[in-house]
C-alpha positions in Angstrom: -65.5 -21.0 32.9 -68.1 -18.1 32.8 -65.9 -15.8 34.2 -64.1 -16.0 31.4 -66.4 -15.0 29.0 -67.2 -12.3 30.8 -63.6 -10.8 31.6 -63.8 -11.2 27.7 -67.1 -9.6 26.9 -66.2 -6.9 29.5 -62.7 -5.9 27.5 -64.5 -6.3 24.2 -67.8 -4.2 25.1 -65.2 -1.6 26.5 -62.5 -1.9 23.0 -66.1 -1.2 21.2 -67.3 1.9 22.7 -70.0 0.2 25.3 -71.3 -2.1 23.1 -74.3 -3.9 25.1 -72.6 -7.8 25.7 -74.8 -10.7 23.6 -77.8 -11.7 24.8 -77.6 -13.5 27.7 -78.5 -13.3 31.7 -79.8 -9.8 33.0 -77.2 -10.5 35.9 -74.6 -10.7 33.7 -75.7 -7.4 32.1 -76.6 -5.4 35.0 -72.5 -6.6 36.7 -71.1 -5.3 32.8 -72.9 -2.3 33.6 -71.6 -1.8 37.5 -68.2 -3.1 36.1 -68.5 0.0 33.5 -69.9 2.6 35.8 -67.1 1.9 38.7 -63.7 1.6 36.2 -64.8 2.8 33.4 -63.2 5.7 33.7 -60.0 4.6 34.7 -59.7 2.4 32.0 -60.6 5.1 29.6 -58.0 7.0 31.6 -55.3 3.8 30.9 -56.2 3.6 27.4 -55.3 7.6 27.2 -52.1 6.9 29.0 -51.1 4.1 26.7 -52.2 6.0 24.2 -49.9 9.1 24.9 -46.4 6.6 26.0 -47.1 4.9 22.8 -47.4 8.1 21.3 -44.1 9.2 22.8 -42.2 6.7 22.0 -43.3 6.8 18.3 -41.4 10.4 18.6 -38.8 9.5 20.5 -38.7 6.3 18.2 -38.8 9.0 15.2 -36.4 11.3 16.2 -33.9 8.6 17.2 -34.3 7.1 13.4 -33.8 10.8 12.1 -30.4 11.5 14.4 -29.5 7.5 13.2 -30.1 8.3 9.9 -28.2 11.6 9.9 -25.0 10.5 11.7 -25.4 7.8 9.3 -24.9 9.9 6.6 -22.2 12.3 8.5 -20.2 8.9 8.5 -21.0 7.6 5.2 -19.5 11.0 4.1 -16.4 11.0 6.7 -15.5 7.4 4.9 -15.9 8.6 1.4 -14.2 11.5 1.9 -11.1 10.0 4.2 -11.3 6.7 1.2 -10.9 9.9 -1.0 -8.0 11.0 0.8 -6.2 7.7 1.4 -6.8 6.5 -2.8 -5.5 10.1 -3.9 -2.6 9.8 -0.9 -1.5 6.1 -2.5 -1.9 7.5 -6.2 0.5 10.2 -5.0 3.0 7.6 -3.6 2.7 5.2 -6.8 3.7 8.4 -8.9 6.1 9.4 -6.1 8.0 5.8 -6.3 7.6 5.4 -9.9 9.2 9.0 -10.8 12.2 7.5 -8.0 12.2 3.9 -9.8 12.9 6.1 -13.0 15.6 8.1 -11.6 17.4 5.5 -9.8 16.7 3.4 -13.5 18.8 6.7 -15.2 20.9 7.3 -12.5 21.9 3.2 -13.1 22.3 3.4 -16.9 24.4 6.7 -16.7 26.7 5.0 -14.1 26.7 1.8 -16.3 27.6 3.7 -19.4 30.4 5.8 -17.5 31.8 2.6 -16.0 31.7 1.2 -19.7 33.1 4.0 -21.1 36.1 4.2 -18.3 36.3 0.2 -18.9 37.0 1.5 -22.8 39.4 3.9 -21.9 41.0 2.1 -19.8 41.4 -0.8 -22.1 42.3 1.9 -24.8 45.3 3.4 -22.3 46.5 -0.3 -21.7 47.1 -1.9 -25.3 48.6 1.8 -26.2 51.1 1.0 -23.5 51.4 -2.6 -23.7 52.1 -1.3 -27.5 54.7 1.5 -26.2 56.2 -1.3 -23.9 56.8 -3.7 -27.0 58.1 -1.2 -29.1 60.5 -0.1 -26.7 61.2 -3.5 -26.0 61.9 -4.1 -29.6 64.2 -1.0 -30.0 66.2 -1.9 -27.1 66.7 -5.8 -28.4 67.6 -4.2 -31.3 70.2 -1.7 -30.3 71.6 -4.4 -27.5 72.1 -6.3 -31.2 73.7 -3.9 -32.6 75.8 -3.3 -29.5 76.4 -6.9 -29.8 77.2 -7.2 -33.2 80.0 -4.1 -33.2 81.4 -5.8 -29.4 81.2 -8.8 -31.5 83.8 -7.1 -34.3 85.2 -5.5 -32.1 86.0 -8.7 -30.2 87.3 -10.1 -34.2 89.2 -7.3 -34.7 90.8 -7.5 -31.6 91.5 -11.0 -31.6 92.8 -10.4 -35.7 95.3 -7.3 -33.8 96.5 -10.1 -31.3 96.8 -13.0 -34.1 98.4 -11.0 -36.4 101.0 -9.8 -33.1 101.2 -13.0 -32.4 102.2 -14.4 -35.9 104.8 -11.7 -36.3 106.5 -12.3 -33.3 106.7 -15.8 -33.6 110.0 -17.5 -34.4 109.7 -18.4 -38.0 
C-alpha cells in the first residue's frame, strides 16, 4: 500500500513542476529524487510528445471540421439548387399540362358544338325532306284521285254509251 502513494506522489510532484512530496520519510524523498534524476527527462520528453500528437490531431481534428463543414455547405447548396431546379421543372409541367387540359377542354367543346350544330342540320335536312316526301305524297294521292275520279266517269260514261246501245237495240 505505500507504493501506491508514492507512484502517486511521484506523478503528482512531476504534473507540478518538482514539487518536493509531503512530509514524510527521507527515504521516500531521497528514491523521488533518484526516480526524478534517472526518468525525469524522459517523461518530460513523453509529456512533449503527447503534447505535440495531441497538438496534431487538434489540426488535423480542425482541418477535417473545416473540409466537413465546407463540403457541407457545397452540398447544402447542390440540394437547394437541384430542389430549385426540380420545383421550377414541376411548375413548368403543371403550366405545361394545364395549358394541354385547356386545349383539349376547347378542342372538346368546338367538336361538341360542331357535332351539335351537324346534329341541327341534319335534323333540319330531314323534316325538310320528310316535308318534301309528304307533299309529294299528297300531290300524287291527289292526282291518282283525280285519275280515279275521270276513269271513274269515264267508266259511267262508258257504261251510259253501252246502256243506251243496249236499250236501242233491244226488241221493244
Amino acid at each position: 500500500m505505500t507504493s501506491e502513494p508514492t507512484l502517486q506522489t511521484a506523478s503528482t510532484a512531476e504534473g507540478e513542476g518538482n514539487t518536493p512530496p509531503p512530509a514524510g520519510s527521507s527515504d521516500l524523498q531521497a528514491i523521488e529524487q533518484i526516480r526524478t534524476i534517472l526518468f525525469g527527462p524522459q517523461l518530460r520528453a513523453m509529456e512533449e510528445r503527447f503534447a505535440r500528437v495531441e497538438e496534431m490531431l487538434l489540426t488535423h481534428n480542425s482541418r477535417l471540421l473545416n473540409v466537413l463543414e465546407k463540403r457541407i455547405a457545397v452540398l447544402e447548396e447542390q440540394i437547394e439548387t437541384r430542389a430549385v431546379a426540380l420545383q421550377n421543372e414541376l411548375e413548368q409541367y403543371r403550366e405545361t399540362s394545364a395549358h394541354a387540359i385547356a386545349e383539349l377542354d376547347q378542342q372538346l367543346r368546338q367538336q361538341t358544338q360542331a357535332l351539335r350544330d351537324e346534329f341541327e342540320a341534319l335534323n333540319t335536312e330531314t323534316s325538310r325532306q320528310q316535308q318534301a316526301l309528304r307533299d309529294a305524297l299528297d300531290e300524287e294521292a291527289a292526282s291518282l284521285r283525280q285519275g280515279a275520279a275521270s276513269h271513274d266517269r269515264d267508266l259511267a260514261a262508258l257504261f251510259q254509251d253501252m246502256a243506251a246501245k243496249l236499250l236501242q237495240s233491244a226488241p221493244e
